[in-house]
C-alpha positions in Angstrom: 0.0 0.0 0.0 1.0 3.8 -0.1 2.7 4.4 3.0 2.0 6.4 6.2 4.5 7.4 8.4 4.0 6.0 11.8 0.8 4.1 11.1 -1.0 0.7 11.0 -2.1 -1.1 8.3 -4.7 -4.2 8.7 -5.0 -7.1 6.2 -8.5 -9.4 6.7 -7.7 -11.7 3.5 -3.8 -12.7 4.0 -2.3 -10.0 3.0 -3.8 -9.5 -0.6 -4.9 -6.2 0.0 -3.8 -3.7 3.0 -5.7 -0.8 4.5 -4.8 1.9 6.5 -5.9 1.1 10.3 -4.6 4.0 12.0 -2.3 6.7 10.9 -0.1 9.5 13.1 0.4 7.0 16.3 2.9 8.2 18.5 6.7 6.8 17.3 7.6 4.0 14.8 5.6 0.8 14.8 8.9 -1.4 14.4 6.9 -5.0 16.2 3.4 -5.4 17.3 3.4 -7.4 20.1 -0.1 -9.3 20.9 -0.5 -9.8 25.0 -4.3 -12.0 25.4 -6.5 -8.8 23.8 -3.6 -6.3 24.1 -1.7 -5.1 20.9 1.6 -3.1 22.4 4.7 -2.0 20.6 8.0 -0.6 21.9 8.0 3.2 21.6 12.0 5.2 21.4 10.0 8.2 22.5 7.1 7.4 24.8 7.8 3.9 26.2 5.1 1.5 25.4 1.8 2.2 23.0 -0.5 -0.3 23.3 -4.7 -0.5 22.4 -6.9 -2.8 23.7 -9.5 -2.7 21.1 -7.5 -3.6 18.1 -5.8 -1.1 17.1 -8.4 1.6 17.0 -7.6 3.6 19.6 -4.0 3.9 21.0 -2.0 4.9 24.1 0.7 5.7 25.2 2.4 4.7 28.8 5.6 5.9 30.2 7.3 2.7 31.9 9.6 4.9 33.2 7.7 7.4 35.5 9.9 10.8 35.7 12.0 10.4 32.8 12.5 10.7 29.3 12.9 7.1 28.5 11.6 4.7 25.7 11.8 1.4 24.6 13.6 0.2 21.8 12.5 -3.7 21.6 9.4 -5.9 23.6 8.6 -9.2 23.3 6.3 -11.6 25.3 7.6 -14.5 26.1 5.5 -18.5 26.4 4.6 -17.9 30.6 3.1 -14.2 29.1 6.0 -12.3 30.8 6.7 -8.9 29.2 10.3 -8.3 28.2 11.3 -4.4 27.2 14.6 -3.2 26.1 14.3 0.8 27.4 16.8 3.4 26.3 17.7 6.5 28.6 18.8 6.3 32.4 16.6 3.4 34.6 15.8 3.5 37.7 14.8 0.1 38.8 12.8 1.6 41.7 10.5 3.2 38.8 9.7 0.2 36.5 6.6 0.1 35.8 5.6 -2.9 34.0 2.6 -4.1 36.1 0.7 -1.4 33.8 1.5 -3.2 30.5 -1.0 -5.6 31.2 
């Protein structure tokens, strides 16, 4: 399809044909991670995005509270444990993870 920056696209017949699903999120969509009915993905500027209504609606959450951090990679892993590779200065004491979900 034409591109949008920093948008989703949705297939419903295998990828034949693409439509736009939401355009202007906040950050690049690099990975979509899927989390029971949670889409997430990593954001270098705002932490996580994540919608729970697939993809229409997105948010943003800061996993680091205070700071200016972001997340460069997530992942799930088979238990359903979040994993998140943040950029910027951590503070253990300010994870936040128990709001991913």
């Amino acid at each position: 399809p034409n591109s949008s920056i920093n948008a989703l696209y949705a297939s419903t017949d295998n990828g034949e044909t693409w439509a736009l699903r939401q355009a202007n999120l906040p950050g690049c969509v690099g990975k979509l991670v899927k989390r029971g009915n949670r889409l997430l993905f990593p954001n270098f500027a705002a932490g996580v995005t994540y919608s729970d209504d697939n993809g229409l609606t997105w948010q943003s959450l800061r996993v680091l509270p205070g700071t200016d951090s972001g997340a460069t990679a997530l992942t799930v892993t088979a238990t359903g444990r979040l994993i998140l590779g943040a950029t910027g200065k951590i503070d253990k004491k300010k994870l936040r993870a128990d709001y991913l979900g």
